[in-house]
C-alpha positions, 0 to 999 in steps of 0.5 A, a space after each residue: 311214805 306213800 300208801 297208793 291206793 287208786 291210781 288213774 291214767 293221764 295224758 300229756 300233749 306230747 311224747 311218742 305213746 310207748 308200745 303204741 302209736 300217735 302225738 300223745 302220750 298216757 302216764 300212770 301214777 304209782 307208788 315207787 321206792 329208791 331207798 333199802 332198809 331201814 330207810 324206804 322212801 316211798 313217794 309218788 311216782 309216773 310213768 309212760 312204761 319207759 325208763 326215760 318216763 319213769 319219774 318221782 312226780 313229787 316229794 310229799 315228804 323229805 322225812 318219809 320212810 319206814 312205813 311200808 306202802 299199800 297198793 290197790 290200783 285201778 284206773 279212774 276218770 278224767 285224769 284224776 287220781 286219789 291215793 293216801 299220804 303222810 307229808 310230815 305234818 298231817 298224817 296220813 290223809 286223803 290226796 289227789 292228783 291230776 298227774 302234776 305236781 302242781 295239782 297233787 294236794 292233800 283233799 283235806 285233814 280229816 283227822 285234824 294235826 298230825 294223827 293220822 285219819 286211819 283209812 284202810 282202802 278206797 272204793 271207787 263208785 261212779 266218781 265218787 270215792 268211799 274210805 274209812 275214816 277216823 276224825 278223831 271224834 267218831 271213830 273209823 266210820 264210812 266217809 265219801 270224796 269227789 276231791 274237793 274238800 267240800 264234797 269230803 265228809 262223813 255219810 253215817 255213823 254207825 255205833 256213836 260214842 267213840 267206837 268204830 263200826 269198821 267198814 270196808 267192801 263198799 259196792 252199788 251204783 246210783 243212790 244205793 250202795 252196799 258195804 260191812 260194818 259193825 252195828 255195835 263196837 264189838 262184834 262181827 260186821 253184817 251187811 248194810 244198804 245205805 240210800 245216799 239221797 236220805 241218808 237212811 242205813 239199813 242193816 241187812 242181816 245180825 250173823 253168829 258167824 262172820 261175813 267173808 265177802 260181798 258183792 253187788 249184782 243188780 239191785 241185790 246184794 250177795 254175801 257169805 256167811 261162815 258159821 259152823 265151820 260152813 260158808 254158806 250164800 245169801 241174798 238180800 233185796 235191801 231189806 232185812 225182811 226180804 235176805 234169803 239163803 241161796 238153795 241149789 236143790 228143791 229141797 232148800 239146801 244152802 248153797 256152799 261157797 269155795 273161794 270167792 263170788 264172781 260178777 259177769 253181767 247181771 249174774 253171779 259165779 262160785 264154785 260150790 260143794 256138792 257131794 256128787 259133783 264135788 267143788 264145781 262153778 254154779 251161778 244163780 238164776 234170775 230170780 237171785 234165790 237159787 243156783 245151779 251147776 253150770 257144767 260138771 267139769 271134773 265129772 263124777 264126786 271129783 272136784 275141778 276147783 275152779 277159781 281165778 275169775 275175771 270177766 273179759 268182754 262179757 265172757 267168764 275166765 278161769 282156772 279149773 281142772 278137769 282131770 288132766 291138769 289145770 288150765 283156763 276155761 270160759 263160760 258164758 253161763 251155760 254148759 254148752 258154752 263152758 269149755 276148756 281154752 289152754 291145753 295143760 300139756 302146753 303150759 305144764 303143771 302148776 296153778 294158774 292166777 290173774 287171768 287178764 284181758 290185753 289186746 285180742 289176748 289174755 294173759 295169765 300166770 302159772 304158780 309151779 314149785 315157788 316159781 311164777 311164769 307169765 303166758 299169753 294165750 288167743 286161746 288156741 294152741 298154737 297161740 299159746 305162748 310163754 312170756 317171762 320164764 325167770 327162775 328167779 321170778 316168784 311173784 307177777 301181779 298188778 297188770 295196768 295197761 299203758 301207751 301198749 304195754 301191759 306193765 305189771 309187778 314182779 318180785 325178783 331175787 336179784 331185783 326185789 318188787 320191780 315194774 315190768 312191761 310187756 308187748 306181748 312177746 317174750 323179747 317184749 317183756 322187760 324190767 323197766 327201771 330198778 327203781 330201788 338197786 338190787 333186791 328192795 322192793 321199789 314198786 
């Protein structure tokens, strides 16, 4: 089995280009499954978007099965791909790839024979991957990666003696980065600054509550603390002396989080509480200590709830409702800027998710009564227009851009989890293999 955690693009010298156009030809790795229950065998795979293309890349193990995957994909540079594997014999470990089965191997052994290294997610920073790892010694601590072996090992070790400081949500850029971890064996994670050109730790924050989420925007970090039955925004500057709340008023009070932060450039996104605007998107200003609503969308104490955010060419995308349903908005960061892009008489009742860029257009979906449809939209009305509407159809996610196509998940009754793609037109948007025949989940 296979847990495809990052997956990257590679290009092959020759092959028409799909939904484009040219001599070469661009494949994505994933990870596919041909075999129903009990059995499963899920293995590493690639494809051009086409069924022709679509093909096992290597067989890591003939034994594999009954280990269900984990998918968290992106695209990397320089054709180079790392996801985690179990070949049989050393557990589930690091592995990269360059898009052949030649240069598909395992980085290294971290946790030594057949145990398994215990890592949860891959960061991607710059070209340097970030995990948790377990060699057996320390405990699930921060390791990094540049897909050599010698360039695979353990950055700090929080709370030694066995334990496991767990981190996870590994943000920054240059030498800094960001990420959660416990500072003792028990306990909630807390926010930590890790300066790579020393080696140094710092813990940034001690919570009664727990921290939810983290985000990096310039040389700060943001995080939510959920104490109290409250979800309230912090900042720091690296510096335990120097974490402040967040305050949306002159009279100091914290900023409360609803769903999730969201990056756009050098500021920060979320939808706050506030008894007279109810939930509504705010974004702190450049001092990275206070917040302020952007536009009341839904006016008065009605909340417009907005969420689903995604950052397109320096534009901030999302779901709200303004009181005549929910539809997407944008946002450069100022009222005048923030308006609606969808008409909610032309794409229905329901709520809108995974709002992504492709092409000059942006697609999304629309969750309504267990079904999910997919949409393409210029942002006019009359350039709004309806791709997939199955029945059948209750989950579309995992958007990767191919040779023009935008491929993509979507969990059929009859066909189980299966990869589809798109040219943006609904006589364009296809199934492309059920890799796994009838519903099991192949992708």
């Amino acid at each position: 089995m296979i847990g495809m955690m990052v997956s990257a693009a590679f290009l092959s010298a020759c092959g028409g280009g799909g939904g484009g156009s040219g001599a070469r030809t661009e494949y994505i790795l994933f990870a596919g499954n041909t075999a129903p229950e009990p059995v499963r065998n899920w293995e590493l795979w690639q494809t051009d978007g086409t069924m022709a293309g679509t093909r096992l890349l290597r067989d890591l193990n003939d034994a594999s099965g009954g280990v269900s995957k984990s998918v968290t994909e992106q695209r990397w540079m320089a054709g180079t791909g790392f996801f985690v594997a179990d070949d049989g014999v050393h557990g589930r470990e690091l592995w990269t790839s360059d898009g052949t089965a030649s240069g598909t191997r395992m980085v290294r052994d971290i946790r030594p024979g057949s145990s398994h290294a215990g890592i949860d997610s891959l960061y991607l920073i710059e070209g340097v991957v970030y995990f948790d790892a377990n060699d057996g010694e320390s405990g699930n601590e921060l390791w990094r990666s540049d897909g050599t072996a010698a360039g695979t090992r353990q950055l700090v070790d929080l709370v030694p003696a066995g334990c496991s400081s767990a981190p996870g949500d590994v943000h920054g850029a240059g030498n800094i980065i960001y990420f959660l971890a416990r500072a003792e064996c028990e306990g909630p994670r807390v926010p930590w600054r890790l300066d790579l050109s020393t080696g140094t730790a710092v813990q940034l924050y001690e919570t009664q509550g727990y921290i939810s989420r983290l985000e990096n925007v310039a040389e700060r970090v943001f995080f939510v603390e959920q104490r109290d039955g409250r979800s309230q925004l912090w900042v720091s500057f690296g510096t335990a002396e120097q974490t402040y709340p967040v305050v949306v008023d002159e009279q100091g009070t914290q900023a409360e989080v609803h769903y999730s932060l969201w990056r756009l450039g050098a500021s920060l996104f979320f939808a706050a509480l506030n008894r007279d605007e109810g939930v509504e998107l705010y974004r702190v200003d450049e001092t990275g200590r206070r917040a302020s609503l952007v536009r009341d969308i839904a006016e008065g104490a009605a909340s417009s709830n907005p969420f689903s955010f995604s950052a397109i060419d320096g534009v901030g995308y999302f779901a709200a409702d303004d009181g005549e349903g929910q539809a997407v908005w944008r946002t450069d960061g100022t009222a005048q800027g923030t308006h609606r892009v969808t008409d909610p008489a032309i794409v229905g009742p329901g709520d809108i998710y995974n709002i992504r860029a492709y092409g000059d257009r942006f697609l999304f979906t629309v969750e309504h009564a267990g079904q999910r449809s997919l949409w393409s939209t210029d942002g006019t009305p009359a350039g709004t227009l309806q791709l997939l509407n199955d029945p059948l159809v209750s989950s579309i996610s995992q958007y990767r851009q191919v040779n023009g196509w935008l491929l993509f998940s979507a969990l059929h009754d009859q066909y189980g989890s299966e990869m589809w793609r798109t040219d943006g037109t609904p006589e364009g948007t296809v199934m492309i293999q059920d890799l796994c025949p009838g519903p099991c989940n192949g992708y």
